[in-house]
TIVOKOL-490260 format. One record per residue (C-alpha): residue number from 1; residue in three letters; y, z, x. Coordinates in steps of 0.02 Angstrom, whole numbers, plus 50000, padded with zeros to 5 digits. Example, Ala and Ser with C-alpha at 12.3 -4.5 7.8 and 13.67 -1.06 7.14 Angstrom:
BEGIN
SEDO     i    aa      py      pz      px
SEDO     1   ALA   49775   50390   50615
SEDO     2   SER   49947   50357   50684
***
This chain:
BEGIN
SEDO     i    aa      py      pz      px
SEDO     1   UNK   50248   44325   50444
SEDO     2   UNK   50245   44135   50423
SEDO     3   UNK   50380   43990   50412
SEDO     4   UNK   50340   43981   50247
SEDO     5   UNK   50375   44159   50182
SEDO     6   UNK   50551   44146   50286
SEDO     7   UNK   50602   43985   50196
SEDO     8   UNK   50556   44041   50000
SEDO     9   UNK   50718   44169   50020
SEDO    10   UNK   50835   44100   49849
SEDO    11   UNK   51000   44100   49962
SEDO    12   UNK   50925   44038   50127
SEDO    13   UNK   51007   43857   50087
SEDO    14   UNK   51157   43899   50189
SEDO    15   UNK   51070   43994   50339
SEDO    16   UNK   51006   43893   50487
SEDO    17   UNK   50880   44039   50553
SEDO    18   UNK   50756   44151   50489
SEDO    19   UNK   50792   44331   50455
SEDO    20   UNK   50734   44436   50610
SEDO    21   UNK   50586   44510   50545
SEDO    22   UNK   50663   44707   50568
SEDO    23   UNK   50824   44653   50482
SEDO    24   UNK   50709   44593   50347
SEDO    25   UNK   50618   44763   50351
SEDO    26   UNK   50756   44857   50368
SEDO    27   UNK   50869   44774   50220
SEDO    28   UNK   50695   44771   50090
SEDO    29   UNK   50707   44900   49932
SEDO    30   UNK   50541   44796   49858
SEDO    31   UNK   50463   44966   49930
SEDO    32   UNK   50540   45077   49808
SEDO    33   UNK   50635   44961   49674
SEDO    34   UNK   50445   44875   49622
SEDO    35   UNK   50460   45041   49499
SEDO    36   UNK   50618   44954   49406
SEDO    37   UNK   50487   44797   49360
SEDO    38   UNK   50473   44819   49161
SEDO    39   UNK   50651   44858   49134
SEDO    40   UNK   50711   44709   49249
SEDO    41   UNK   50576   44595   49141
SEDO    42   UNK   50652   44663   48986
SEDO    43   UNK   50827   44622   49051
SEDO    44   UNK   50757   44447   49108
SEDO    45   UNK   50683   44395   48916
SEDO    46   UNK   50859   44491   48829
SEDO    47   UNK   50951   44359   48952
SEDO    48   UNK   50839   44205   48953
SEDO    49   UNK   50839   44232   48725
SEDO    50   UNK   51057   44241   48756
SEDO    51   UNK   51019   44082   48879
SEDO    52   UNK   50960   43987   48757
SEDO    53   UNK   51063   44045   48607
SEDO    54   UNK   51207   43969   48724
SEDO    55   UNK   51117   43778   48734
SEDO    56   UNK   51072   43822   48934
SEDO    57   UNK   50892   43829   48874
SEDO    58   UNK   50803   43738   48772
SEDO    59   UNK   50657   43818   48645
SEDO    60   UNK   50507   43750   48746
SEDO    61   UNK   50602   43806   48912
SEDO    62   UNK   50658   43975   48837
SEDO    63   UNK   50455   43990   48771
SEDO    64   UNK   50370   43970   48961
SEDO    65   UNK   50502   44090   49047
SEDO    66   UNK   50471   44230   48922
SEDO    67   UNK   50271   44180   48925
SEDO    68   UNK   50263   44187   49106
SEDO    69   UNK   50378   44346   49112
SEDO    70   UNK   50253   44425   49012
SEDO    71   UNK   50119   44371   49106
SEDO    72   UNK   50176   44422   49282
SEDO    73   UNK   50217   44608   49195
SEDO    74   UNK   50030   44598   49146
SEDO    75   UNK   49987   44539   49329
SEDO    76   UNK   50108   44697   49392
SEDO    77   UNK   50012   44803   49277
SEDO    78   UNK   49842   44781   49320
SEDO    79   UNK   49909   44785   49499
SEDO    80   UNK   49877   44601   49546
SEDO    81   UNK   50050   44547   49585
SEDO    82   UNK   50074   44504   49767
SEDO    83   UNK   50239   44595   49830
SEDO    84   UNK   50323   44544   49974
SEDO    85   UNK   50444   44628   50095
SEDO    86   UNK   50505   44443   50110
SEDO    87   UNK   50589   44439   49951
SEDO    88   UNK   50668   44599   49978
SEDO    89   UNK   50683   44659   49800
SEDO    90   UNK   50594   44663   49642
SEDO    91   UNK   50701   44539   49558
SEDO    92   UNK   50679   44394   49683
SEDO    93   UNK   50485   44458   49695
SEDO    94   UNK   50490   44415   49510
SEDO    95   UNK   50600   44279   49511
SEDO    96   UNK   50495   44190   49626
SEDO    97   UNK   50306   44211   49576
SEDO    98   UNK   50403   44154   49399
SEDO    99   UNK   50437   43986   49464
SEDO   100   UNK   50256   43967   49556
SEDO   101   UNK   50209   44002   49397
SEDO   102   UNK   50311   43880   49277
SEDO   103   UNK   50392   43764   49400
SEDO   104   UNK   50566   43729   49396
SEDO   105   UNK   50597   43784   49243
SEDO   106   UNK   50576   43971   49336
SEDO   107   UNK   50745   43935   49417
SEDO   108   UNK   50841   43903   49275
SEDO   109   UNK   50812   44117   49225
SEDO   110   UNK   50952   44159   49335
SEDO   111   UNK   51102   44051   49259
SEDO   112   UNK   51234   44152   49229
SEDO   113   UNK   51196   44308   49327
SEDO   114   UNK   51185   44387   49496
SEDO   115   UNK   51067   44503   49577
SEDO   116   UNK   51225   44638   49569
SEDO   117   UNK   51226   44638   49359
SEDO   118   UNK   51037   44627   49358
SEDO   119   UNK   51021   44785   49476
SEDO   120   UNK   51156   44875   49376
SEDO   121   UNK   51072   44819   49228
SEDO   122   UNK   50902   44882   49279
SEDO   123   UNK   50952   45042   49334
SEDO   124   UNK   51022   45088   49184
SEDO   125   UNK   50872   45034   49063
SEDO   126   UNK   50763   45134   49183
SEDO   127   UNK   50890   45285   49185
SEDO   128   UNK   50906   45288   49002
SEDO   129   UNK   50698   45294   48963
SEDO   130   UNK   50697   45429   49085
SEDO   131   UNK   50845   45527   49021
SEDO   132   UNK   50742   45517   48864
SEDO   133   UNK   50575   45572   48947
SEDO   134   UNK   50668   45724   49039
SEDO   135   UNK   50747   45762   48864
SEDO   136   UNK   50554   45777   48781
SEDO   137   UNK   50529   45908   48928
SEDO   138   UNK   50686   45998   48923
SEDO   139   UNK   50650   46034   48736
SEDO   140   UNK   50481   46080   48764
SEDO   141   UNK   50544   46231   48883
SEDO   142   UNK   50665   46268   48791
SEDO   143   UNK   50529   46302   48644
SEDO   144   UNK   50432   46412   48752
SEDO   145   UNK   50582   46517   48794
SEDO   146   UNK   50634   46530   48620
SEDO   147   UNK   50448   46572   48594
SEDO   148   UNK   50437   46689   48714
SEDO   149   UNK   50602   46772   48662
SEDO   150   UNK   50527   46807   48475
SEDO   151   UNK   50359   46873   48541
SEDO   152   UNK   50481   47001   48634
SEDO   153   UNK   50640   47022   48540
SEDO   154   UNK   50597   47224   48556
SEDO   155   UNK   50541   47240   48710
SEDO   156   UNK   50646   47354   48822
SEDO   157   UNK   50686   47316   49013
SEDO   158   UNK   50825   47366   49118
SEDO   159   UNK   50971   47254   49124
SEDO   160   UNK   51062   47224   49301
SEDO   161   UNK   51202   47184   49389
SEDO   162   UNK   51202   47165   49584
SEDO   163   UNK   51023   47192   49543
SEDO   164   UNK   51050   47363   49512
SEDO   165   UNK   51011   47466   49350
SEDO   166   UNK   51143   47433   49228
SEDO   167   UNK   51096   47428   49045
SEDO   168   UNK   50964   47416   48949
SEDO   169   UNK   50905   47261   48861
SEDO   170   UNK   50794   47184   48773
SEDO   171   UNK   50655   47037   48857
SEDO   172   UNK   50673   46927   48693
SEDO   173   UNK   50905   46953   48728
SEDO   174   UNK   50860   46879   48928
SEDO   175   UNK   50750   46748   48887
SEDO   176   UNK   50896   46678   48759
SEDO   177   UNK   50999   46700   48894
SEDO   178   UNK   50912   46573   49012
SEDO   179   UNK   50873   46448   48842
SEDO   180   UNK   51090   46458   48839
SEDO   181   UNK   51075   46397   49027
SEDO   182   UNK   50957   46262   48948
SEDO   183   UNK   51049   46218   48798
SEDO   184   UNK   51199   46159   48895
SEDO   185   UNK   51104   46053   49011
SEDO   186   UNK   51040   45971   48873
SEDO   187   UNK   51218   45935   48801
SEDO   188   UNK   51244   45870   48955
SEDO   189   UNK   51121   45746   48978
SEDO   190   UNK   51147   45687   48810
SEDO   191   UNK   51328   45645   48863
SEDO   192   UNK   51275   45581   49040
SEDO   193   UNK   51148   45451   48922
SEDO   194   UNK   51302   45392   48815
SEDO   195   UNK   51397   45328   48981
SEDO   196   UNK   51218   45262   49077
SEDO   197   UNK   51197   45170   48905
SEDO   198   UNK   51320   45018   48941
SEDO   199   UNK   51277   44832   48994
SEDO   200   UNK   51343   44758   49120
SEDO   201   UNK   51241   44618   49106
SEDO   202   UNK   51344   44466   49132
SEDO   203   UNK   51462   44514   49258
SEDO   204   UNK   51364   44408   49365
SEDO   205   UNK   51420   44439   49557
SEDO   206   UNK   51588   44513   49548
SEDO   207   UNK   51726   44386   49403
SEDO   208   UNK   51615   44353   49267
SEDO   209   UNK   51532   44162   49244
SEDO   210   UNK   51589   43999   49187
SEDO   211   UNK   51453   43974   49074
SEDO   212   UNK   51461   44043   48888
SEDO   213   UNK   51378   44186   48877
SEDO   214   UNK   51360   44301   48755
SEDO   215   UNK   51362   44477   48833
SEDO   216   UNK   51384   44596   48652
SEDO   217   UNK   51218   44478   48608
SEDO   218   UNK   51115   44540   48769
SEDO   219   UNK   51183   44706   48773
SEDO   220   UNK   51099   44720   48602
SEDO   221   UNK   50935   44648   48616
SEDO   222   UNK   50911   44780   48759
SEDO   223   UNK   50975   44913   48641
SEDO   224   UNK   51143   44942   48736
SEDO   225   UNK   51275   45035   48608
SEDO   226   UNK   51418   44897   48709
SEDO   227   UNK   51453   44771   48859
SEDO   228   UNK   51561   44820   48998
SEDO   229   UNK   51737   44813   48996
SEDO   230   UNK   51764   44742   49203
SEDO   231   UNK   51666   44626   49307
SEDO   232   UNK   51719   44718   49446
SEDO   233   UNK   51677   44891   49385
SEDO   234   UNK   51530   44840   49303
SEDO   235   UNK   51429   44770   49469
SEDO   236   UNK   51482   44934   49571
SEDO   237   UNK   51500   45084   49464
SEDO   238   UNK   51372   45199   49496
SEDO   239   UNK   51453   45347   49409
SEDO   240   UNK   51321   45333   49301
SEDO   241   UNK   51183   45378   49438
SEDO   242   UNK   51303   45526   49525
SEDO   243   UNK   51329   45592   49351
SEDO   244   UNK   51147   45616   49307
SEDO   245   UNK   51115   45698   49479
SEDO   246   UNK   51257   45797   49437
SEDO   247   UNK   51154   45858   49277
SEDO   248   UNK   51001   45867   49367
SEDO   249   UNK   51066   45974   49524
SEDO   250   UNK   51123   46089   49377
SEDO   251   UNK   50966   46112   49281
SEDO   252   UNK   50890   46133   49455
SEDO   253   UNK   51006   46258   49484
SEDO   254   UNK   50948   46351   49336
SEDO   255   UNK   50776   46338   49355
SEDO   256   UNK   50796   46408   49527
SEDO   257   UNK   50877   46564   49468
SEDO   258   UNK   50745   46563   49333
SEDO   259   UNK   50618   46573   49489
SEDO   260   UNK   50698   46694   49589
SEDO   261   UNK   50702   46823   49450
SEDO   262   UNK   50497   46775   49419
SEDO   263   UNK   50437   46780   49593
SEDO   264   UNK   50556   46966   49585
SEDO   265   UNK   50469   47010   49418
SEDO   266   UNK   50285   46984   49473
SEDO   267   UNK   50310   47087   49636
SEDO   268   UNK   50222   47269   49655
SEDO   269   UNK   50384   47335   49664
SEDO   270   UNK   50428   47272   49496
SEDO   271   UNK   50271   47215   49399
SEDO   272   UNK   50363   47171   49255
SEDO   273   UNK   50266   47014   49223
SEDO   274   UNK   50103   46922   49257
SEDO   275   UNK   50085   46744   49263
SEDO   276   UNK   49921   46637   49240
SEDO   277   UNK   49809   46620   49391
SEDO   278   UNK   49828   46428   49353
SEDO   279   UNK   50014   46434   49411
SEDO   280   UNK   49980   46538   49560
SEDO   281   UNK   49880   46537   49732
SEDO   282   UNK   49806   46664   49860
SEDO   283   UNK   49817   46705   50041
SEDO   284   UNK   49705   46621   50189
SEDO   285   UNK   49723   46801   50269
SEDO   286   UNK   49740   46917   50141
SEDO   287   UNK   49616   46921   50015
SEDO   288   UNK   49741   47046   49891
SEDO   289   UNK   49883   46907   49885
SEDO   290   UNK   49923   46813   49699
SEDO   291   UNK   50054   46702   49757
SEDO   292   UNK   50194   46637   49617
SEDO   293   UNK   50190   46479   49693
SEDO   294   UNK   50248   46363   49564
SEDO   295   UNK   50416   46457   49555
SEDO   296   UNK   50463   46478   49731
SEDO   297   UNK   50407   46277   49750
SEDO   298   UNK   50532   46232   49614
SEDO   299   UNK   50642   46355   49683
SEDO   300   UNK   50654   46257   49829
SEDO   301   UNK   50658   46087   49758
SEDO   302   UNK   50832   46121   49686
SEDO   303   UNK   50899   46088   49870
SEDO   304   UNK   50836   45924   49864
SEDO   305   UNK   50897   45880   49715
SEDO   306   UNK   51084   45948   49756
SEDO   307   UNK   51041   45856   49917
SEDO   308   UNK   51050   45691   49846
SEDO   309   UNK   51188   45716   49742
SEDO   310   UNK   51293   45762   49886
SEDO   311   UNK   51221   45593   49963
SEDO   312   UNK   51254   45486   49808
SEDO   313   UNK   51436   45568   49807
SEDO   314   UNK   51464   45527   50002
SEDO   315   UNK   51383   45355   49980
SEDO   316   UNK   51506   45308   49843
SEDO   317   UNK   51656   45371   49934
SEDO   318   UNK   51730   45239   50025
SEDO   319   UNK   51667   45081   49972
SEDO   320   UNK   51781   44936   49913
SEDO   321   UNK   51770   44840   49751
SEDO   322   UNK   51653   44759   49722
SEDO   323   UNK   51453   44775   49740
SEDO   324   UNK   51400   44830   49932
SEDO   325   UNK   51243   44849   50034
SEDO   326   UNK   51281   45023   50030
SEDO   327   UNK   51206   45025   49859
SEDO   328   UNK   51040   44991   49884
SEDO   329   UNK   51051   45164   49939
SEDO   330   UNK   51065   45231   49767
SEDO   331   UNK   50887   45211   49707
SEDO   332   UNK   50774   45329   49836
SEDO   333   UNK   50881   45501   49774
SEDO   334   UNK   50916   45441   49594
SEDO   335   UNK   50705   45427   49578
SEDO   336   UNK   50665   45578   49669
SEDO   337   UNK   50803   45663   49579
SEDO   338   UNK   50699   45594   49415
SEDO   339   UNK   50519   45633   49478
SEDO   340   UNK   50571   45800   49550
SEDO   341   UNK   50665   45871   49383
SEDO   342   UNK   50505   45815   49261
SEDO   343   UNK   50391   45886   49377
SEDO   344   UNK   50485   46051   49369
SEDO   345   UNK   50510   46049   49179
SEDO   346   UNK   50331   45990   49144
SEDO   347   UNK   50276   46147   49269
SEDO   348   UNK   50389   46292   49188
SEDO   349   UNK   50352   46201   49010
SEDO   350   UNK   50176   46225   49050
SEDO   351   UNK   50182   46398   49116
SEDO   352   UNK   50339   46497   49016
SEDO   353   UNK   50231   46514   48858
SEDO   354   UNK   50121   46591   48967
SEDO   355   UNK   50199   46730   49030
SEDO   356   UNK   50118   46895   49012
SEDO   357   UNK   50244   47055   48996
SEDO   358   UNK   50214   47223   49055
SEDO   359   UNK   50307   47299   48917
SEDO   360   UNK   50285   47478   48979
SEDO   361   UNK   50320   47441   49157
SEDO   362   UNK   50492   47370   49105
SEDO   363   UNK   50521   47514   48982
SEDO   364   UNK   50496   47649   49122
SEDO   365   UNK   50598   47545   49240
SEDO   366   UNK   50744   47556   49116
SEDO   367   UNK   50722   47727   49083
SEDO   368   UNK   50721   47776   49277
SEDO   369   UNK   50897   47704   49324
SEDO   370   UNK   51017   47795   49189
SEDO   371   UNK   51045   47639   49112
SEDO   372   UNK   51089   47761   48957
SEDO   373   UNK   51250   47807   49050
SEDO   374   UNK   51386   47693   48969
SEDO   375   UNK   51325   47737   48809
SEDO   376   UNK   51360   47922   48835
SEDO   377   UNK   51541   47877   48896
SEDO   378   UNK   51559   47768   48743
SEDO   379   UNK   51503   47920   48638
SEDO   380   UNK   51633   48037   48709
SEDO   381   UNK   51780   47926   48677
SEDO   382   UNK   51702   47912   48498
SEDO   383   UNK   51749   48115   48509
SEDO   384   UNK   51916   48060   48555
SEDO   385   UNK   51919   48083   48746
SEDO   386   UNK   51993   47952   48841
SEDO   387   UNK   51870   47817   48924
SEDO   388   UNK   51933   47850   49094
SEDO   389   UNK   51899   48032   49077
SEDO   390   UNK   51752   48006   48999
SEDO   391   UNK   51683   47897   49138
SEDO   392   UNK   51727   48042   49267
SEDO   393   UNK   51633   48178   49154
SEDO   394   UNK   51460   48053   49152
SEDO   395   UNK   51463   48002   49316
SEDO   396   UNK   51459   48192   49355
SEDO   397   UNK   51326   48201   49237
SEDO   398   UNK   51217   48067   49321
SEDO   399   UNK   51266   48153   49485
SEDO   400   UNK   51192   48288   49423
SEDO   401   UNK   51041   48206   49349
SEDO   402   UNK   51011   48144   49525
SEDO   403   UNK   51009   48303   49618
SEDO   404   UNK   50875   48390   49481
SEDO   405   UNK   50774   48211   49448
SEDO   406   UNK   50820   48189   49271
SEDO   407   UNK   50871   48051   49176
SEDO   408   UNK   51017   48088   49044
SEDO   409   UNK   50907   48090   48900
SEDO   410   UNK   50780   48210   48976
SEDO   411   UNK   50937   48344   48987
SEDO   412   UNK   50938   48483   48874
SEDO   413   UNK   51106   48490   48781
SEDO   414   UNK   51145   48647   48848
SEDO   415   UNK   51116   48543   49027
SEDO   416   UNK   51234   48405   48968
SEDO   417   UNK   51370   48534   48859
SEDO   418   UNK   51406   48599   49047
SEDO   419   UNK   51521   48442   49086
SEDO   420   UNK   51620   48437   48911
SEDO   421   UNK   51567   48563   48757
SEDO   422   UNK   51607   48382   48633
SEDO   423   UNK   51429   48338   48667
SEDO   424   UNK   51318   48395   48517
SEDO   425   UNK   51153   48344   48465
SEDO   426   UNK   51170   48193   48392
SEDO   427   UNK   51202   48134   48571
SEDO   428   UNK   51014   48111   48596
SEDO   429   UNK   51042   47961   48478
SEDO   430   UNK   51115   47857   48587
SEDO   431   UNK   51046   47908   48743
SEDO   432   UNK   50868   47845   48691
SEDO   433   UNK   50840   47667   48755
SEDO   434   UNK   50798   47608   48583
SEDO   435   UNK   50959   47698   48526
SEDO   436   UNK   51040   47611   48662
SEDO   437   UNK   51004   47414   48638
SEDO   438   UNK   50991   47455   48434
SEDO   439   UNK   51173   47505   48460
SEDO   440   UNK   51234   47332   48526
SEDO   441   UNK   51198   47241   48350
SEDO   442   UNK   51319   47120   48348
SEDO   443   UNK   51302   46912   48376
SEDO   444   UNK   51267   46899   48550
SEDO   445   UNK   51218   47070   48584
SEDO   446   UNK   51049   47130   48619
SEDO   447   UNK   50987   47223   48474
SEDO   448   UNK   50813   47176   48421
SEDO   449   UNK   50894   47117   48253
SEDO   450   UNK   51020   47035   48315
SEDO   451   UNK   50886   46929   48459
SEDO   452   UNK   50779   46902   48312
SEDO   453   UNK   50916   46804   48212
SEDO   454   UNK   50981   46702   48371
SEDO   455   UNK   50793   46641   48413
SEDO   456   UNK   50807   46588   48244
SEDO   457   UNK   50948   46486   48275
SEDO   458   UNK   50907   46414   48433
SEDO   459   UNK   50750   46353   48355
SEDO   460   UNK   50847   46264   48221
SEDO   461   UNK   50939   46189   48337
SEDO   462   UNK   50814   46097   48432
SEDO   463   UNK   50737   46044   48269
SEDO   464   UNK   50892   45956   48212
SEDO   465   UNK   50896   45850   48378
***
């Protein structure tokens, strides 16, 4: 590295040696941060237009910042733009090739603010396009779901707890259950965005500036909905950042448990579903093998995005007011955090809609595990025997199915009139598993009816967003 590159540093007026080129290295974000470019140009033209609204600029100054602005995002663009670890960051990167570009005039941009505003600043324009990009994708799942959950609202499969055979239920009543999952994370982005979209553009380092600014004036040409209320806060909150990990180690969360219960259903031993060959891969051994490889990957992804909220939480923890070193390390897990979750939405928005179900596989799984059995209890206290006793009376009932192989609704009544002589008939009713999930048809419950009516809903709800 030359003389040269050492002395072009904006605050090397009061240092009387070069940076040691590791330190330099080691202290650069211009590695990772060169992705914040457009939003910090964008913040750069909202301030230079408030610059000059103030008297600090004049027109024809205020006319070859925002020209040469414009031309160094076209120069980024087209991947000209010479980065340097030098310059550390992408706002002295800019700030510089600016003023090679316009002369002096290039120095006059950063009046009035600090690196710690403009970093806060560009974080948040970046954070709030993305919040709207992972929103798009979000929505797009959830439509498959929804989807999914209409092209199956009668389909019966066994419903488990412990992962045992509990109850039966419909496909179409579980695949509302996981757009639920999805319709809360959405809320809470939409909240998270609402916070992220505030400017603190204008704190400058730490106190503010001397100069008259107009900060309601920037914070609207970048489409803010307010300024900041403190300097202080404003240069080191990253709440913002942690919040929207927060969100994202949540949805990951969900879309893990979404994956366990895939990888599960396309097993031999439950062949409940098939997916695509385009979301799977095979064995270098065993030529058999049709691995569900796109679920068990964003499976495990969700530890690295819990990861890094942990880290952004523990980074945070025991700084001072105001802005610290410590916050360049904010940027590498809020971006992953951000790549990892669209790739994972775009992925199970590509390959939900897809799912193919093995509608008699699940109806025979259901019908093996006398899933039927709380219906029968229910029945007998509709005869007027107590619920406790009538638990005791089926459970002997399904002992006794056990012993001979037979689920409860392949008894004969005279088979099930041995353990209380209230069972008639019209018990075969309710022991079918169409009887069984037809029975719950109430909002929120699993009848076929009742699934068709809240797809319906949910649908309506993601059209009025």
């Amino acid at each position: 590295m030359s003389d040269k590159e050492h002395t072009i540093k904006p605050w090397g007026g009061r240092f009387s040696e070069a940076t040691d080129a590791f330190v330099e290295r080691f202290t650069a974000s211009v590695q990772f941060d060169q992705r914040l470019y457009h939003h910090d140009i964008n913040g750069s033209l909202a301030h230079a237009k408030m610059l000059n609204r103030a008297g600090i600029l004049n027109d024809e100054e205020l006319q070859q910042i925002s020209n040469g602005l414009n031309d160094i995002r076209t120069e980024i663009e087209r991947g000209d733009f010479p980065w340097s670890v030098s310059l550390e960051d992408v706002h002295m990167n800019i700030e510089a090739r600016l003023t090679e570009s316009i002369g002096v005039t290039g120095k006059k941009l950063h009046t009035g603010r600090s690196r710690n505003d403009q970093v806060a600043t560009d974080i948040r324009l970046y954070l709030r396009d993305e919040i709207d990009t992972i929103a798009t994708e979000l929505t797009r799942l959830q439509e498959g779901v929804i989807a999914l959950a209409k092209r199956e609202a009668s389909t019966i499969m066994p419903g488990f707890t412990h992962l045992q055979t509990a109850q039966p239920v419909t496909f179409g009543h579980h695949m509302l259950a996981w757009n639920e999952m999805l319709e809360r994370d959405y809320g809470r982005l939409m909240d998270c965005r609402k916070r992220v979209n505030i400017s603190p553009l204008g704190a400058a380092a730490l106190a503010g500036t001397t100069y008259p600014i107009d900060r309601a004036y920037t914070a609207e040409l970048l489409g803010f909905d307010a300024a900041s209320a403190n300097s202080l806060d404003s240069v080191s909150d990253r709440d913002f950042a942690i919040e929207f990990t927060a969100f994202a180690s949540l949805v990951m969360t969900h879309l893990s448990r979404f994956s366990e219960e895939l990888v599960l259903w396309t097993s031999a031993q439950f062949n409940f579903i098939d997916l695509p060959d385009r979301f799977c891969t095979g064995s270098s051994i065993m030529p058999q093998k049709k691995n569900p490889d796109v679920p068990e990957l964003v499976r495990g992804k969700s530890g690295r995005v819990i990861g890094h909220l942990i880290g952004l939480l523990t980074l945070m923890k025991a700084q001072p007011l105001a802005y610290n070193k410590d916050n360049q390390e904010d940027k590498e897990p809020l971006f992953d955090s951000i790549d990892t979750i669209k790739d994972c939405l775009k992925a199970y928005g590509d390959m939900v809609p897809a799912i193919e179900v093995k509608a008699d596989t699940m109806r025979e799984a259901a019908r093996r595990g006398f899933s039927t059995a709380t219906d029968l209890a229910d029945y007998l206290v509709r005869k007027g025997i107590a619920f406790r006793d009538a638990h005791e009376i089926v459970g002997q009932s399904v002992a006794y199915g056990i012993k001979h192989q037979k689920d409860l609704a392949d008894m004969t009544l005279e088979e099930l009139q041995q353990f209380n002589d209230s069972i008639t008939a019209d018990v075969f009713d309710i022991l079918t598993l169409e009887g069984s999930v037809a029975a719950r048809n109430h909002p929120g419950g699993t009848a076929p009816e009742q699934v068709k009516i809240a797809a319906k809903l949910a649908s309506e709800r993601l059209l009025s967003r």
